[in-house]
C-alpha positions in Angstrom: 39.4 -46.1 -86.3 41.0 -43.0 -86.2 42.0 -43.5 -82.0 43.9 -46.7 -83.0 46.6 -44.9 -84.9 47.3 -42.3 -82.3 47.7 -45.5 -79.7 50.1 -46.6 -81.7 51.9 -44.0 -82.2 52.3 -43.2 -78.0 49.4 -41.1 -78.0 46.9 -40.3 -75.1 43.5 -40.6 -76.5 40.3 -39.8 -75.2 36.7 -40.8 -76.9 33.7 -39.9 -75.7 29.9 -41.3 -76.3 26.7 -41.8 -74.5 26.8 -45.6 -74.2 29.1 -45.6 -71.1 29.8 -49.4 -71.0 30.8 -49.7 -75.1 33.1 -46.9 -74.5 34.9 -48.1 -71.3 35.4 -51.3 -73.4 36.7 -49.5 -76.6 39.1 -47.8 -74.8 40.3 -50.8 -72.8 40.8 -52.5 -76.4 42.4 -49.6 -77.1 45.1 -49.7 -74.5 46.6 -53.4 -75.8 47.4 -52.2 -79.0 50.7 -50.1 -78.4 52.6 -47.5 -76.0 49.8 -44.6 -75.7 46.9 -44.7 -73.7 42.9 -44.5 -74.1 40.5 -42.8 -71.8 36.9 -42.6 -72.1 34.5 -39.7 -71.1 30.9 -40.0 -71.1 29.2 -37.2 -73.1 26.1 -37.0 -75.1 27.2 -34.2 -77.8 22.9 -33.4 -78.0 22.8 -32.3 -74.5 24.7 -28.6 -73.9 25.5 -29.3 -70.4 27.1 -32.5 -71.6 29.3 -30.6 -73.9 30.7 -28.2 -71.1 31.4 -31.2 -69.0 33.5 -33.1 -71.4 35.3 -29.4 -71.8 35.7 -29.2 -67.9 36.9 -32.9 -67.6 39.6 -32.5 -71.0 40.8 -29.3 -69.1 41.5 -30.8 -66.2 43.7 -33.8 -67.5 45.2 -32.1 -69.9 46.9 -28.6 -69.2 49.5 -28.3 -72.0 47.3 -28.3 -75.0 44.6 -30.5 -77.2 46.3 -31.7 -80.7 43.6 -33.4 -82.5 39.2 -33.6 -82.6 37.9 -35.7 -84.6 36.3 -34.9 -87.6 33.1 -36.7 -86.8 32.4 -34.9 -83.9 29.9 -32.9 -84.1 29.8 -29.4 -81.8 26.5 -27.0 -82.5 27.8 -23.9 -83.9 26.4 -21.7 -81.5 28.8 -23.4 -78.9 31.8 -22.7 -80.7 
């Protein structure tokens, strides 16, 4: 998994998914494997309003910048 080297590494992480319990639990596995830290947002990347939300949310924690999406995320192009 892509998330486990940036933990690693002292990255802050976030993932995002529908399935809120598997993600609280990924990102709790996450967090025992080195300095950075996991967070996990609940988003379901069919739903528009979903989207904006997990925008919203990644603005407010983060103010400086974003480094990294995933590759396998996939956004609707008439979002971007």
């Amino acid at each position: 998994m892509i998330a486990e080297g940036f933990v690693v590494n002292n990255a802050t992480v976030y993932i995002s998914g529908r399935n809120a319990e598997d993600g609280k639990q990924t990102a709790e596995e996450l967090n025992h494997l080195g300095k950075g830290k996991a967070f996990y947002i609940q988003a379901d990347f069919y739903k528009e309003e979903d989207i904006y939300r997990l925008v919203a949310e990644l603005s407010k924690r983060e103010t400086s910048r974003l480094h990294f999406i995933s590759p396998l995320l996939f956004i609707p192009r008439r979002l971007m």
